[in-house]
N, C-alpha and C positions, 0 to 999 in steps of 0.2 A: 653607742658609737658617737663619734665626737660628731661638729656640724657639719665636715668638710665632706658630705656625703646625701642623698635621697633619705626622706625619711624612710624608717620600717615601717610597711604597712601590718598595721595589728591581728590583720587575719593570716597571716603569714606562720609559718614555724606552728604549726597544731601538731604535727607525728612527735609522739614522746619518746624515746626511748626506755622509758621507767617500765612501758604497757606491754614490750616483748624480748624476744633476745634480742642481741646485740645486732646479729647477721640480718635477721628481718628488718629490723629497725632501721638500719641503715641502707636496707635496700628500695624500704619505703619510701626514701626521704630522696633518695635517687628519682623514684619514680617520680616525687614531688619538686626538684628541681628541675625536672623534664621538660615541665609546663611552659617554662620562660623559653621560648623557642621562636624564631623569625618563620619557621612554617607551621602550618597547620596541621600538614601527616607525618613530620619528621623533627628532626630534631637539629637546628642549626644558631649557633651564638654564637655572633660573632664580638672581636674585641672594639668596645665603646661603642654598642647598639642599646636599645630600647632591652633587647631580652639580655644581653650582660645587667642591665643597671638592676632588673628584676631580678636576677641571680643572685646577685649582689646582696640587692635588700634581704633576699630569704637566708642568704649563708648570715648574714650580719646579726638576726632574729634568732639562727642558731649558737650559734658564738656565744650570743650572752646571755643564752640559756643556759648553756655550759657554765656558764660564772667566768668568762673572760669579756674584758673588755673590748672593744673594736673602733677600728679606725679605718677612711678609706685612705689609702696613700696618693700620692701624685701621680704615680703611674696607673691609680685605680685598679691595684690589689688591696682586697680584702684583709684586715691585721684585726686577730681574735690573739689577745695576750692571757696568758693566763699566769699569774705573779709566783715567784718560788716561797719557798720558804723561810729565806732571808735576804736581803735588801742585796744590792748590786754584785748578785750571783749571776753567771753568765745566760746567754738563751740558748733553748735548741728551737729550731726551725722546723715545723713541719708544712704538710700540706703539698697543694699540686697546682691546677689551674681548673677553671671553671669555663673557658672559652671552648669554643669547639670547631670541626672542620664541615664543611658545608651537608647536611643528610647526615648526620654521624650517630655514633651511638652513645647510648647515657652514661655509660662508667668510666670509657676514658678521661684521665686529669679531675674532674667530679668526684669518682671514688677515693681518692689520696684526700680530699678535703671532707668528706662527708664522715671516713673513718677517724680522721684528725679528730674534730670535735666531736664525735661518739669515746673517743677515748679521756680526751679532756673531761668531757661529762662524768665519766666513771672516778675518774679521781675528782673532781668539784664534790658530788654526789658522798663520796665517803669520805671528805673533809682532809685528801692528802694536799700535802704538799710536796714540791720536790727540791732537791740541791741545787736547781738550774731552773729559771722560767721557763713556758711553752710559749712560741706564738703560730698559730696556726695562720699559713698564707693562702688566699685563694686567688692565684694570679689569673692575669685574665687576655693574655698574650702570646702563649703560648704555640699555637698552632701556627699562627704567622699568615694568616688567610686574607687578611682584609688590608693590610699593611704590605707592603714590601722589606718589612722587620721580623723578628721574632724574640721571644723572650725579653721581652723591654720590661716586665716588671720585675723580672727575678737579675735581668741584666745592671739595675738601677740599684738594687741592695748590693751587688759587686761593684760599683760603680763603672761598670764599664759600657753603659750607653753610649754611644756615638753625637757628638755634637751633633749632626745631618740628621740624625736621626727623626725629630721631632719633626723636620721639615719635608718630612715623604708623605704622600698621599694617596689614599683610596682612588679603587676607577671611577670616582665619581667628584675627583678634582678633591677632596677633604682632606686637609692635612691633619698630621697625627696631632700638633699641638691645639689642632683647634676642636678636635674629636673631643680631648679630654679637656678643654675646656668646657666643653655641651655637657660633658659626664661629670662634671662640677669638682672636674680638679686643676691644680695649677701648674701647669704645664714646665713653669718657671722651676718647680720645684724639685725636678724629678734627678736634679744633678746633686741634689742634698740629702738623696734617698741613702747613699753609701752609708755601710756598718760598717762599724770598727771592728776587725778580725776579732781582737781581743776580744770583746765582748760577745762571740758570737763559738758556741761550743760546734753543731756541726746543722746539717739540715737532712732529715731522712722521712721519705717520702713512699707511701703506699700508692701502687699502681697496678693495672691489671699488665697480663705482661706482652699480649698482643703479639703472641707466637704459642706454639705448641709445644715447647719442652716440656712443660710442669703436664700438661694434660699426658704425652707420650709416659711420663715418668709417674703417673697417678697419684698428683700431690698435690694441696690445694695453694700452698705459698713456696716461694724461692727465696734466695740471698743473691740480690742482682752485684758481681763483681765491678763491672765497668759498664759507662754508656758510649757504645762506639762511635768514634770519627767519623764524620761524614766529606769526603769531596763530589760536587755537582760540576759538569761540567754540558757544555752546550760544543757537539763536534758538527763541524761543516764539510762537505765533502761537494765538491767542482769538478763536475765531469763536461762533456762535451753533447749539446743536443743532437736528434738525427730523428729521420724518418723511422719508425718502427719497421717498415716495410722493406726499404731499400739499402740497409746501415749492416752489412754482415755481421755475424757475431763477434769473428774474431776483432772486426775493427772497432768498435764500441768503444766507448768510456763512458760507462754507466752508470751516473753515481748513485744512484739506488742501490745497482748489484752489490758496487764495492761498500757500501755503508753497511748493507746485510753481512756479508763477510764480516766487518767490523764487528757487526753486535754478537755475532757467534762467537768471535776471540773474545768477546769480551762474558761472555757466557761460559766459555772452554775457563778462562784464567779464574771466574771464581770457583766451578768445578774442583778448579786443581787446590784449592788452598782453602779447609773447611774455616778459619778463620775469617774468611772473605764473603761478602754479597752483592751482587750487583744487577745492577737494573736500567731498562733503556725504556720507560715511561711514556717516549713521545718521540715521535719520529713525522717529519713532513717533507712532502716535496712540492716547494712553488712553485705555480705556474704550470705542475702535471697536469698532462692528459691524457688519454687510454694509447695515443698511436703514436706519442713522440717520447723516445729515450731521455730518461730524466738527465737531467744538465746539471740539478742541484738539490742537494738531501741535506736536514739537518737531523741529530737524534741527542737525546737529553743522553748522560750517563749518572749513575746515582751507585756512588761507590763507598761503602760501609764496613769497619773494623773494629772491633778492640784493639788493636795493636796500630800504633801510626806507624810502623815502620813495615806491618806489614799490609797496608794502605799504599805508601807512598813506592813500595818497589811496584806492586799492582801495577799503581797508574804510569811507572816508569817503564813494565813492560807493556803494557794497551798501547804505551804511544810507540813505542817500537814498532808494535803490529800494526798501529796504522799506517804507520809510513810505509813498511814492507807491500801492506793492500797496495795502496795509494802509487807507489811506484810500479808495481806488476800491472796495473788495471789502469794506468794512463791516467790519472784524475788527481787533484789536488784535495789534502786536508789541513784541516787547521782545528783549534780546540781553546773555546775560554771558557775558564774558570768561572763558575758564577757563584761557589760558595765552599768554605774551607772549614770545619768547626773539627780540633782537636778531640781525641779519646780523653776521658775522665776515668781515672781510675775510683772506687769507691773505698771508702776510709777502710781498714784494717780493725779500727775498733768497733766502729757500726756496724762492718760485717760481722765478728765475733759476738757483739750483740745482740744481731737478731739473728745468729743460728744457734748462740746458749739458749732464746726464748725456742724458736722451732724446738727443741730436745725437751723443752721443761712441757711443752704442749705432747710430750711422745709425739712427736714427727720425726720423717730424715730429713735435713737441712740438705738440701740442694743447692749448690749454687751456678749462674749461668749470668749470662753478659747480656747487656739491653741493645738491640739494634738500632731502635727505634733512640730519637732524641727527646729529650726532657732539661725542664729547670735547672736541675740540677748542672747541666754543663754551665752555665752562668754563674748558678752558686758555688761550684768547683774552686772559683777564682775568689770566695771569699772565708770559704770552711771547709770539716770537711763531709761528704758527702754518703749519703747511703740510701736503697731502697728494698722494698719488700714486692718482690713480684707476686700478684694473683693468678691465680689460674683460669682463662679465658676457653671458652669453647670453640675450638680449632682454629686457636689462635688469632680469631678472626677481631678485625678492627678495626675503627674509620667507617661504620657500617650500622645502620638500624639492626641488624641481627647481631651485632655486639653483645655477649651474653656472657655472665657469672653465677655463680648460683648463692644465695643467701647461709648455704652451709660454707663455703670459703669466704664468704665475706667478714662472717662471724669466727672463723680461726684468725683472718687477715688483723682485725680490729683488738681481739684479744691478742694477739703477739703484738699489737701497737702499745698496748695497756701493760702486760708484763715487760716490754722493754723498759720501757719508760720509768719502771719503778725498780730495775736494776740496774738500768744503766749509771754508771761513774764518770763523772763526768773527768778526771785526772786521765779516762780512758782515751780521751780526744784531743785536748787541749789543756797539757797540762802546762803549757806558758802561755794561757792566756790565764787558767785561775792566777797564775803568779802574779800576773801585771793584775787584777784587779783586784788582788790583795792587798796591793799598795796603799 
């Protein structure tokens, strides 16, 4: 790796892949990236801590055991390049994120990068080369825990970082730009990260899939379609104090009562539409206390789709219903936005790519749509996009009991290694080979 980055520590990177399968190997290496953790019983990295930088070093140690070379970027993702077969052929993009959410489990975002360079290895190791370079990323932003951002290093290859961005800070006053100065990069830089579409054939990323279809369906991998739209919003609901005691029912304006109503319509409307999910995560009332009628409720809403259109009539009928509450129950609502992130559709070729591999492994290619958010909606906006769902046990995730088994990690990895060496690249981008033909 170049200098702009911690040294490798030499004890680092011992699990070989040479000494077992594929699946074990990389579940070992899982268990050995575990260690770099800000707890003692659990598992927490966060982006631009002590245990990111140790992560770091150990992915960097793998890298270029694979036979690629490595860089840290300005946004302090991880770049393990692995060269093609002929000089200014375009890249594919792999890889995930290495950061994690507070007590979390080892394979989320980890697994997309540890199968990255197990599959690189396999091609270094029997001396292929391909049509298109590899670079495997190990972002490290991902989760958006520590920040009031997210995705800043996959956002920085799209170049769609936020001027303001750099300028936000941790609860403990630290701003972003000055994090990633501590983590010894340059913060200046991170607006020169943008790729040239041309040059960049697509980005497909192995992930576990943190739900239960694949497990319902008894398969060890998927073909994730899309990664669903997300809007956040924060609803406030104004009712009128009173004695608990003396305040009849019917005269009430309870904005507790009418905020529960709320979350029900809002539970009834994703019921009604299986394309829909919704979630009310956080609900308070200030100033409550056991004997006086709440006066004021706030409750988060977390509302999820493949489809933004059928997202956006969703949240057009919730706000109908609120108002409807709200005027029958005497109390005032209102509703802000605190976050909007577009459906991603996933490439058409990438798909047909890894559900040719699924069929050549004798599998049924499944395919199913990701809830959950990933890199990929940043890298959306610069290529195009695909992933390979693993199958997680009882879809559970964000959680020390986060659990895969070393026999699907080992199909996951191999269908990274068969893709990779039939994939065409004229499959994806076939006017950017043109433009770099030039």
């Amino acid at each position: 790796m170049q200098h702009d980055r911690p040294p490798i520590d030499p004890s680092l990177g011992q699990t070989s892949l040479g000494q077992m399968s594929l699946g074990t190997a990389v579940m070992a290496r899982l268990d050995d990236l575990a260690r770099f953790s800000a707890d003692a019983d659990g598992l927490t990295r966060l982006y631009l801590t002590p245990a990111h930088a140790g992560a770091a070093r150990q992915v960097a140690a793998w890298m270029e055991e694979a036979g690629m070379s490595t860089r840290l970027d300005a946004a302090a993702t991880v770049v393990g390049r692995y060269e093609a077969a002929t000089p200014s052929a375009p890249t594919l993009l792999l890889g995930s994120h290495i950061d994690t959410v507070r007590h979390a489990g080892r394979y989320d975002g980890n697994l997309g990068v540890v199968t990255a360079i197990a599959a690189v290895k396999v091609l270094h190791e029997a001396g292929e080369r391909l049509p298109f370079a590899v670079e495997v990323l190990a972002f490290g932003d991902e989760e958006g825990v520590r920040f009031p951002v997210t995705l800043t290093g996959s956002r920085a290859l799209a170049g769609l970082v936020r001027p303001d961005a750099l300028a936000c800070c941790d609860r403990d006053g630290v701003s972003l730009a000055q994090a990633l100065r501590d983590f010894g990069c340059d913060p200046d830089g991170v607006s020169g990260l943008a790729r040239d579409p041309a040059a960049v054939l697509g980005y497909l990323e192995v992930h576990i899939e943190q739900g239960p279809v694949l497990e319902e369906a008894e398969l060890p991998v998927g073909i994730v379609t899309a990664i669903a739209g997300a809007s956040r919003l924060v609803v406030t609901v104004e009712g009128r104090a009173g004695h608990a005691g003396t305040v009849p029912m019917g005269l009430r304006h309870d904005a507790l009562a009418a905020a529960a109503e709320m979350v029900l319509a809002i539970e009834a409307e994703a019921k009604a539409n299986p394309d829909l999910v919704a979630t009310v995560g956080q609900i308070e009332v200030p100033r409550g206390a056991v004997n006086v009628i709440p006066a004021l409720t706030r409750f988060s809403l977390d509302l999820r789709s493949p489809s933004d259109a059928v997202r956006h009539a969703a949240l057009a009928h919730l706000h109908a219903a609120f108002d409807a509450i709200a005027e029958r129950r005497g109390v005032r609502v209102s509703a802000q936005g605190s976050y909007d992130e577009p459906a991603v559709a996933c490439a058409p070729g990438l798909m047909d790519a890894v559900a040719d591999g699924i069929s050549r492994l004798g599998l049924r290619p499944l395919s199913l749509a990701s809830g959950a958010g990933h890199d990929g909606l940043a890298l959306a906006g610069l290529c195009p996009i695909g992933m390979i769902f693993v199958r997680c046990a009882g879809g559970l995730s964000h959680s020390p009991a986060e659990s895969v088994t070393a026999a699907d990690v080992d199909v996951a990895t191999r269908l990274l290694v068969d893709v990779l060496r039939h994939l065409r690249p004229e499959s994806l981008r076939p006017e950017s080979l043109a433009r770099l033909s030039l």
